[in-house]
C-alpha positions in Angstrom: -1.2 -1.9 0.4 0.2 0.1 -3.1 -1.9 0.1 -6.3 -0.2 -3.5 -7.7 -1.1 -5.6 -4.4 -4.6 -3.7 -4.6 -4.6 -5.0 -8.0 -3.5 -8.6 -7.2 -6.0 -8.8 -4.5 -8.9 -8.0 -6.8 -8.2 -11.2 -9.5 -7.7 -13.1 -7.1 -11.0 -12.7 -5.7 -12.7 -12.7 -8.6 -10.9 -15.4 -10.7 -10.7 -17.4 -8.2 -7.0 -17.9 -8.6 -4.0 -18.4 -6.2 -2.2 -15.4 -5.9 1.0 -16.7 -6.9 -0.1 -17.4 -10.6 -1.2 -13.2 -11.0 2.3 -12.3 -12.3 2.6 -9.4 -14.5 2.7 -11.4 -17.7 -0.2 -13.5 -17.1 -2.9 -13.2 -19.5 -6.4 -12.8 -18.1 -8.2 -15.2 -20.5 -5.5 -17.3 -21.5 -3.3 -18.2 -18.4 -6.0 -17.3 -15.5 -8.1 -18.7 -17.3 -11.2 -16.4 -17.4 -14.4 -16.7 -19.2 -15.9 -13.6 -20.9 -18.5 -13.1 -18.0 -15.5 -13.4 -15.7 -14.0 -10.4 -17.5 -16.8 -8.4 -17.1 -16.9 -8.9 -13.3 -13.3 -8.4 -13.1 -14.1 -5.5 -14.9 -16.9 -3.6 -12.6 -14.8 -5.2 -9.2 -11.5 -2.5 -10.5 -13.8 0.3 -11.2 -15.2 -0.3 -7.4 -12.0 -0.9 -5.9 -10.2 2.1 -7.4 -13.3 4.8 -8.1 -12.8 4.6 -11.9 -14.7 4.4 -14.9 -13.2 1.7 -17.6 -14.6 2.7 -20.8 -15.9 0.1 -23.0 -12.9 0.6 -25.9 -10.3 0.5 -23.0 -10.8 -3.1 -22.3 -8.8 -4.3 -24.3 -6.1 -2.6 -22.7 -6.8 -5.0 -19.8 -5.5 -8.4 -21.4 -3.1 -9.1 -19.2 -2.1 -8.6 -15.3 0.7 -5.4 -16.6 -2.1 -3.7 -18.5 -4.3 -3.8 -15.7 -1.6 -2.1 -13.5 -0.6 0.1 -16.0 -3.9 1.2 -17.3 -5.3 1.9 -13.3 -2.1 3.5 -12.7 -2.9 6.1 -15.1 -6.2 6.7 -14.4 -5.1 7.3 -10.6 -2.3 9.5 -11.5 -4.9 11.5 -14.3 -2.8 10.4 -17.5 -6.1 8.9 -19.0 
């Protein structure tokens, strides 16, 4: 499974969304539909999954389901 399935696989499980609606456009808050707290889990489950650390001003950079591909991407790779 590459990085953006990996990635998929981890909203869906903890939005609770079908895995059809995580397209890379989708906003986490507006079109998932996630609550703050939501966030936050979504949040700790990457940095599990992956073995990063998000810092606190990065997530912003996690508004939608691109960013989050983008932004774990980098941190993999070491551009962050």
């Amino acid at each position: 499974m590459n990085l953006n399935d990996r990635v998929v696989e981890v909203i869906a499980m903890q939005l609770d969304v079908e895995k059809d609606r995580i397209i890379s456009e989708a906003t986490i808050e507006g079109d998932l539909e996630a609550d703050e707290l939501q966030v936050l889990e979504l949040v700790v489950a990457l940095e599990e999954e992956f073995g990063v650390r998000i810092a606190d001003d990065d997530v912003h950079r996690l508004h939608n389901v691109e960013g989050i591909m983008v932004y774990i991407g980098a941190m993999k790779s070491g551009d962050l």
